[in-house]
C-alpha positions in Angstrom: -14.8 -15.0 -12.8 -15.7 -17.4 -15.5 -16.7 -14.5 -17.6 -14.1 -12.9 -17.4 -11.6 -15.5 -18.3 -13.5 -16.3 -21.0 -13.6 -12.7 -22.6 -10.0 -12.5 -22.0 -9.6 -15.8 -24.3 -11.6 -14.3 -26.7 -10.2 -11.2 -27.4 -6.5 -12.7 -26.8 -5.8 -15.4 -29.3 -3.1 -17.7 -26.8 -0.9 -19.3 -28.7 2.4 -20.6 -28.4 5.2 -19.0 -30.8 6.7 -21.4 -33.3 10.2 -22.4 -32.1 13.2 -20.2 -33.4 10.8 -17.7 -34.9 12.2 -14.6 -33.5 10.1 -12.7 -36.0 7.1 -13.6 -35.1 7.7 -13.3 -31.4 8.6 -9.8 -32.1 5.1 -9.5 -33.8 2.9 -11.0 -31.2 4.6 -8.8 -28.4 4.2 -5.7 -30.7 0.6 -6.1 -31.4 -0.4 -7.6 -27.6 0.9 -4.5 -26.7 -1.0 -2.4 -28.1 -4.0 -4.5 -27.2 -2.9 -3.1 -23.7 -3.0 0.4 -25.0 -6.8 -0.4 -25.9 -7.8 -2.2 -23.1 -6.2 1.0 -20.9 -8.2 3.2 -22.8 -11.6 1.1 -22.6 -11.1 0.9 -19.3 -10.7 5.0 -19.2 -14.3 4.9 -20.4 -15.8 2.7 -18.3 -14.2 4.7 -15.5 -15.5 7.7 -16.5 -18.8 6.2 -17.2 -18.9 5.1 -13.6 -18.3 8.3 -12.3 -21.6 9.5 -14.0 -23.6 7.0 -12.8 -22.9 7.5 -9.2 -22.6 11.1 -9.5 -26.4 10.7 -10.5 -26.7 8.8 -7.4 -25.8 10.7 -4.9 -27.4 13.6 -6.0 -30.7 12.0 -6.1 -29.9 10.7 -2.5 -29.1 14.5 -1.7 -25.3 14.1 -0.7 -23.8 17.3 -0.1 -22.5 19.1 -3.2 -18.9 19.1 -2.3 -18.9 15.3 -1.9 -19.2 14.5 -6.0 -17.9 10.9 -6.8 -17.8 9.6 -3.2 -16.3 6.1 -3.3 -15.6 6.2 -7.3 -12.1 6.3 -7.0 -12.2 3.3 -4.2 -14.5 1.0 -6.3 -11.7 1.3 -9.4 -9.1 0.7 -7.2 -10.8 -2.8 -5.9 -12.0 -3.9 -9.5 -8.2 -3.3 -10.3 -6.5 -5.0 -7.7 -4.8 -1.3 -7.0 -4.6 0.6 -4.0 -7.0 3.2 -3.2 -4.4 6.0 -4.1 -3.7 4.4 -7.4 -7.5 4.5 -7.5 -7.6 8.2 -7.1 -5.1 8.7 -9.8 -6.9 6.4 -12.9 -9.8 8.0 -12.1 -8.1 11.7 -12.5 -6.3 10.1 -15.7 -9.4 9.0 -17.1 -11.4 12.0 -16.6 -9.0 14.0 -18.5 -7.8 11.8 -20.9 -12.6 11.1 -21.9 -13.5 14.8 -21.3 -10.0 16.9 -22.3 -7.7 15.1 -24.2 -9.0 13.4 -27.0 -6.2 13.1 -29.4 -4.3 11.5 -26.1 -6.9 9.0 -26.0 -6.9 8.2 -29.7 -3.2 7.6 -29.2 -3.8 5.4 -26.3 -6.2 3.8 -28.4 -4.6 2.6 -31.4 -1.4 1.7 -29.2 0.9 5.0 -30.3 1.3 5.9 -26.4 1.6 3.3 -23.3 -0.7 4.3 -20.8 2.1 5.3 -18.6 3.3 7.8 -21.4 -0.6 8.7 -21.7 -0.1 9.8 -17.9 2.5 11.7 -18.7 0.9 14.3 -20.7 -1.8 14.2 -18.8 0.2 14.9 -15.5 2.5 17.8 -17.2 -0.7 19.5 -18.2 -2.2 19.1 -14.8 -2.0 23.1 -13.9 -4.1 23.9 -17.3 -8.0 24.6 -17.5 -9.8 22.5 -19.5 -9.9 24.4 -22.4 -6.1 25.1 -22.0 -5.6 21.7 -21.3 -7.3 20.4 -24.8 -5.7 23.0 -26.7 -2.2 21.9 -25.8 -3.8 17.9 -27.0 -4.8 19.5 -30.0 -1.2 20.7 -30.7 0.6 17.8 -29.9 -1.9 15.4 -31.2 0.0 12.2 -30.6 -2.8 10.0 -32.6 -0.7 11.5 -35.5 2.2 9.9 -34.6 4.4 13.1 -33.0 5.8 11.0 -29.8 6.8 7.6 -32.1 10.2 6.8 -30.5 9.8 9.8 -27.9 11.5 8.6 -24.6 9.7 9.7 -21.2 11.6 13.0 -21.1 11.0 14.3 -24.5 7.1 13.7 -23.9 7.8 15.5 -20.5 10.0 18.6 -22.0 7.4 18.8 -25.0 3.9 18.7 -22.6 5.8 21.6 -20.4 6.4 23.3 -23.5 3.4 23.3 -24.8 1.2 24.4 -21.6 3.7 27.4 -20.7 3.2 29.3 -24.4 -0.7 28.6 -23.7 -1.0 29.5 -19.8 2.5 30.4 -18.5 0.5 32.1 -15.6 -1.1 28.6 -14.1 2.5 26.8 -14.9 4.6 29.2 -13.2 1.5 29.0 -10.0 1.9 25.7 -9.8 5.7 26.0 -9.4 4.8 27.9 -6.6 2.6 25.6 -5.6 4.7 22.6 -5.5 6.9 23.8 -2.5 3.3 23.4 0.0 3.8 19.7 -1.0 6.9 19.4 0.2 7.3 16.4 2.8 9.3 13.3 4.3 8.3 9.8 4.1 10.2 6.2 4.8 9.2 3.2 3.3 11.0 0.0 3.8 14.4 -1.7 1.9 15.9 -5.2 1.6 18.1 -6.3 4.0 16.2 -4.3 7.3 17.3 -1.3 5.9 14.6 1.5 4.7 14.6 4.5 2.5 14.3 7.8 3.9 13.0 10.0 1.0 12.3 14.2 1.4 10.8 15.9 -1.6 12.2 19.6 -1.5 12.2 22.7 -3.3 15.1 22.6 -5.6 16.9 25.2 -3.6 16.6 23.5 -0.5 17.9 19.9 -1.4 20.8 20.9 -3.6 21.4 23.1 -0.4 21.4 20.0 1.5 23.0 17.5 -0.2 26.2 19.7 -0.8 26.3 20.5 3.0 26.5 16.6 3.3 28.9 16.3 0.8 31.2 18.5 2.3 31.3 17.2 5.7 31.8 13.6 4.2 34.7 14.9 2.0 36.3 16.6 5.1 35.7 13.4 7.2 38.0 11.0 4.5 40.4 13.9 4.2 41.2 13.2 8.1 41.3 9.7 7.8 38.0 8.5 8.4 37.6 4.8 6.9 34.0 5.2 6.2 32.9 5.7 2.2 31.2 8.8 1.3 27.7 7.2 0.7 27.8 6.3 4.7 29.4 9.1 6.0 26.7 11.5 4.3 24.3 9.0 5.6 25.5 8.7 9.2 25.7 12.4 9.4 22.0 13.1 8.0 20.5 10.7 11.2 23.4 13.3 13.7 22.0 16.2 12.4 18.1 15.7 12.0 18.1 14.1 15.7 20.8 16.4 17.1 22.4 14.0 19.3 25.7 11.9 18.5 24.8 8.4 16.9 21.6 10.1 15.9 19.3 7.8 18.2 18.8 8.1 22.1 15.8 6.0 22.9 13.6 4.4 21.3 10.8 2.0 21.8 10.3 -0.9 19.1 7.4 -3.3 18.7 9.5 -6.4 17.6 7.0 -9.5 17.3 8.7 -12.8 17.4 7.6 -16.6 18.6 9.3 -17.5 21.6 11.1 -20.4 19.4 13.1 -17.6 17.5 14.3 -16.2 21.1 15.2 -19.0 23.0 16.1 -22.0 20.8 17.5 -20.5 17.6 14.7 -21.1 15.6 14.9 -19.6 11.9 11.3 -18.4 12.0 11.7 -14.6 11.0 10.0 -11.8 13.4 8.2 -8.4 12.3 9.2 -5.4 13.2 6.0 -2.8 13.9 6.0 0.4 11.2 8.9 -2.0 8.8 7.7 -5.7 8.2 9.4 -8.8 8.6 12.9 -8.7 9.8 15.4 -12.3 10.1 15.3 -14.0 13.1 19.1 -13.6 13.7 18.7 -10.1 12.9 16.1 -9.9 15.4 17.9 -12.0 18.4 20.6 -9.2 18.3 18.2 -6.6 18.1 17.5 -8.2 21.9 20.0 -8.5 22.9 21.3 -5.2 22.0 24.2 -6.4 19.7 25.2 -4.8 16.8 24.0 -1.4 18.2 25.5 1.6 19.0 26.4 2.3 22.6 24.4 5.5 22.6 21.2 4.2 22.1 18.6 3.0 24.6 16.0 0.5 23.4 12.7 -0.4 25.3 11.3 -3.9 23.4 7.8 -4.7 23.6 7.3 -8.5 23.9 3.8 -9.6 21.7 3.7 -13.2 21.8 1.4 -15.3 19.0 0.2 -18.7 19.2 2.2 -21.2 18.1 1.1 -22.7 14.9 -1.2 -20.6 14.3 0.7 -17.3 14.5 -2.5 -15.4 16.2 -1.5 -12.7 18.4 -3.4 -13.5 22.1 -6.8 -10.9 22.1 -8.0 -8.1 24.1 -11.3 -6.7 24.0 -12.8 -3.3 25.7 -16.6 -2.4 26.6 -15.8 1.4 25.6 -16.9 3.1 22.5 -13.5 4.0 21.8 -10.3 2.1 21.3 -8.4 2.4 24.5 -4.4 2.6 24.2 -3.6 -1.2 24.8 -6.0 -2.1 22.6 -5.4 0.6 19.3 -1.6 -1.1 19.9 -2.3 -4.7 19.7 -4.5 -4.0 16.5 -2.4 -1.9 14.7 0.7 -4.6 15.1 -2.2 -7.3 13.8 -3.1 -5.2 10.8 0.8 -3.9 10.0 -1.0 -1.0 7.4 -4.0 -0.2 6.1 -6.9 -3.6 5.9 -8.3 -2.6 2.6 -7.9 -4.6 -0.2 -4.7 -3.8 -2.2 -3.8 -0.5 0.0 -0.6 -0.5 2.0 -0.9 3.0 3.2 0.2 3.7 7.4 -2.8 3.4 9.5 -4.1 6.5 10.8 -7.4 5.7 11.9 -8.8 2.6 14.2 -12.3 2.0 13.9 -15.0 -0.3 14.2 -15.6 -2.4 11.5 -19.3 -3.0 12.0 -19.9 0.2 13.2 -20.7 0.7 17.0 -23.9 2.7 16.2 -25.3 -0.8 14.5 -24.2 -2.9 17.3 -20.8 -3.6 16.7 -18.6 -4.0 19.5 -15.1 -2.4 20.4 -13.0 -6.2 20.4 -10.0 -7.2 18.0 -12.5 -9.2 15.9 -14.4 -5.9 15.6 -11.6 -3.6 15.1 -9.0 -2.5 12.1 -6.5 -0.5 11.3 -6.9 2.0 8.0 -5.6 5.3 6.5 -8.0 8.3 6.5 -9.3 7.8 3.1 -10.3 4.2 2.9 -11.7 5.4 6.8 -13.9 7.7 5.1 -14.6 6.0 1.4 -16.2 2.9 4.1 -18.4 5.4 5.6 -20.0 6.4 2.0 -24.0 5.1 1.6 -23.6 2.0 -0.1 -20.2 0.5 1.3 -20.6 -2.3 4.2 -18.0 -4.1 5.9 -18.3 -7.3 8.3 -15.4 -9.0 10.2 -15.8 -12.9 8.9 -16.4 -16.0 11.1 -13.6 -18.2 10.2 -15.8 -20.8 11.6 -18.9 -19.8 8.8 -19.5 -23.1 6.8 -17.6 -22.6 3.8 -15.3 -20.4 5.0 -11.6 -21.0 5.3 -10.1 -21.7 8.3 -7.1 -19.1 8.5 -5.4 -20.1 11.4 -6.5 -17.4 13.4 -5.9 -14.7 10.9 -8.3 -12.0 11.2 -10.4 -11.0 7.8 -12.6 -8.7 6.9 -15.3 -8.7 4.0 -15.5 -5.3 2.3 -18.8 -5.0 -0.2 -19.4 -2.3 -2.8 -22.5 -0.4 -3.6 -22.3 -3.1 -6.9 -22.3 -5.7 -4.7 -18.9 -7.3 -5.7 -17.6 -8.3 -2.3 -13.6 -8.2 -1.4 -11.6 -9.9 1.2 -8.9 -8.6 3.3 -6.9 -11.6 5.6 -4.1 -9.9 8.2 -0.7 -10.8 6.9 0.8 -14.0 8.9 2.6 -13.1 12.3 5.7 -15.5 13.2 4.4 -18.7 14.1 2.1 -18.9 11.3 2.8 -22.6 9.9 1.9 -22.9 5.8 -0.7 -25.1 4.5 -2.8 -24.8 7.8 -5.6 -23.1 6.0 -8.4 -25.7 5.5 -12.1 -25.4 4.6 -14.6 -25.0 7.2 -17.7 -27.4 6.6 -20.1 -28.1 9.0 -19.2 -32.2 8.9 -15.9 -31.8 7.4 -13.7 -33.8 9.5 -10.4 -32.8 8.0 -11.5 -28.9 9.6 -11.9 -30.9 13.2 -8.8 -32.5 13.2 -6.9 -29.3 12.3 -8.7 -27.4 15.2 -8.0 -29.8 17.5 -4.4 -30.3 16.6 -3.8 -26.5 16.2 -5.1 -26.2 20.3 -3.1 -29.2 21.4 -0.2 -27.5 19.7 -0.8 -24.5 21.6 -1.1 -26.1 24.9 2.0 -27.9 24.6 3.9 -25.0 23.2 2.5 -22.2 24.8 1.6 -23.4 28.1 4.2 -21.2 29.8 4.6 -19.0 27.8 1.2 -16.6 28.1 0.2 -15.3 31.4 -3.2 -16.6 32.8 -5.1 -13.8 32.1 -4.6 -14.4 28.3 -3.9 -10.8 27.4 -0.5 -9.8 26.2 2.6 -8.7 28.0 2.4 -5.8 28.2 6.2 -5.1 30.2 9.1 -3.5 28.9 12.1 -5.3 28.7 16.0 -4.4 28.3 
């Protein structure tokens, strides 16, 4: 780490501007940016240049043919603090931008294109062959200066341009193309709302949005007081679910300390699939105010620890997760554990594996998509839950982490977000003599004794009942 601070001193002169100099503010932000525009394309290279190297890895270790790369695009995403998918997409930019597109990189490289703008091309060229794909570089050359003062569209209109006179075949397949990829995804909003997002074929979502418009314009023109933004909204839910009010029942995992239920405490609560909801919010949600009258809601109580914010543990002697269990981690782990990804989980799995001895348990177990599922399972990757109580280690108030190592041996950490209950500035170092780290364990269980005594069954395993 100390390395790398110091090469980022060296190559970055920090300096503060002279007061009321607006001149030379302007210069130092001109040329740092384009030391970003270098730096992206260096680190293009070195992407590239990994991608070699463990190519010529895995084919001396035999790994199937169709399996080139394993893990590359995973190990960027890590040594960039990016999610795996990010990962997957420098590492397609790179490859074109070293092997394809040299006057792209040249532009990249001198600071004439942003590597966002960089992207660009390379994504409206996507459909080309390579040697399609480098002619269309060669005709735009942007080292020569053709996008200065471009916005984002003209690069876009001019790339699509360009690679329909030299392949309109592949541009007008991928066209066709495109409509396969159509699909329907949420992703949270402020305020415990969420976005709702369908990518469509043109046709189909003008189609759509002008059936909603209609119905909302009708609705006002008989006197209905809602605007047209919720009316088109309200009537999207109706129509997708087919039932008035758009909801009937449903069941929501709503995870709260029992504080924020019965005494008004302001601590907020998280809602399973969303994140973290206020507590008011969530008392309503209860106590089934502020709902419509049409819908039915079953609410599953998870209690955590006070203080701590730990959510009470199960464990199973199967192989495979059983249905208690998969639930109870996957509203620990909220999304995927790795490192920087925030992708859904879609698979649970051991994290030492249960061929080598690892055991189904909630210390044992995560929650991850499908690709950071598989990129763990490449030779060279090891994972190991860690022993909050390891000398050296810090104590985390319960929260579960997981140690994910590369085949480079750089090491990453991933700590579960903090449940409700989870009280700041808990976190202290474990030593083996350290008495600071005994006093904070023995407060933290006297808290929980006093707090929680009547409020987890005996068998210390969750409640599992369904409540109004």
């Amino acid at each position: 780490m100390e390395g790398s601070r110091k090469l980022f001193e060296d190559s970055v002169a920090v300096s503060v501007p002279v007061a009321g100099d607006a001149a030379a503010i302007i210069d130092e932000l001109r040329a740092l940016e384009d030391r970003k525009s270098a730096i992206a394309a260096r680190q293009a290279r070195l992407t590239v240049a990994l991608d070699l190297v463990r190519r010529r890895e895995q084919a001396a270790l035999g790994l199937p043919a169709d399996q080139p790369g394993a893990g590359v695009a995973a190990e960027v995403a890590l040594a960039r603090r990016e999610s795996p998918a990010k990962g997957s997409r420098l590492l397609g930019l790179a490859r074109a931008l070293v092997t394809e597109m040299p006057h792209t990189l040249a532009a990249l490289d001198t600071g004439r294109l942003n590597e966002w703008r960089a992207t660009l091309l390379v994504r409206e060229t996507a459909c080309l062959n390579a040697a399609y794909r480098t002619a269309v570089d060669e005709e735009l050359a942007a080292d020569t200066g053709t996008f200065d003062g471009a916005g984002d569209r003209a690069i876009i209109s001019t790339a699509k341009a360009a690679a329909y006179r030299h392949d309109p075949r592949s541009v007008t397949q991928r066209a066709a193309h495109a409509e396969t990829e159509r699909t329907v995804s949420l992703r949270p909003a402020p305020d415990t709302m969420c976005y709702l997002t369908a990518l469509l074929p043109v046709a189909a979502g003008v189609a759509a949005y002008a059936a909603l418009t209609r119905h909302a314009d009708t609705a006002q023109a008989t006197g209905d007081p809602r605007t047209r933004g919720q009316l088109m909204a309200d009537a999207l839910v109706e129509r997708i679910t087919g039932t008035p009010g758009g909801i009937t029942a449903i069941e929501v995992q709503l995870v709260m300390t029992d504080r924020t239920l019965l005494t008004g405490d302001n601590e907020p609560a998280r809602l399973t699939g969303y994140g973290t909801v206020p507590a008011g919010w969530a008392r309503q949600l209860v106590a089934g105010k502020g709902n419509n009258s049409e819908f039915t809601i079953w609410l599953r109580r998870l209690y955590t620890a006070p203080a701590t914010g730990e959510l009470v543990g199960m464990d199973s002697r199967a192989r495979l997760f059983p249905a208690g269990l998969r639930r109870f981690i996957e509203t620990r782990d909220n999304t995927c554990r790795t490192p920087y990804c925030d992708a859904p989980i879609r698979h649970l799995d051991h994290i030492l594996p249960w061929h080598r001895g690892g055991e189904t348990t909630t210390a044992n177990g995560a929650g991850l998509c499908e690709a950071c599922n598989h990129t763990k399972e490449t030779p060279g990757w090891t994972a190991r839950p860690v022993n909050r109580t390891e000398p050296g280690e810090i104590f985390r108030a319960g929260r579960h982490t997981l140690e994910l190592t590369t085949p480079t041996g750089h090491t990453y950490r991933s700590t579960a977000a903090p449940l409700p209950g989870y009280c700041p500035g808990t976190d202290v170092a474990q030593q083996p003599n350290n008495p600071e780290s005994r006093r904070m364990a023995k407060r933290l269980r006297h808290q929980q004794r006093l707090r929680h005594r009547h409020r987890v069954p005996k068998n210390g395993q969750p409640d599992d009942r369904l409540i109004a």
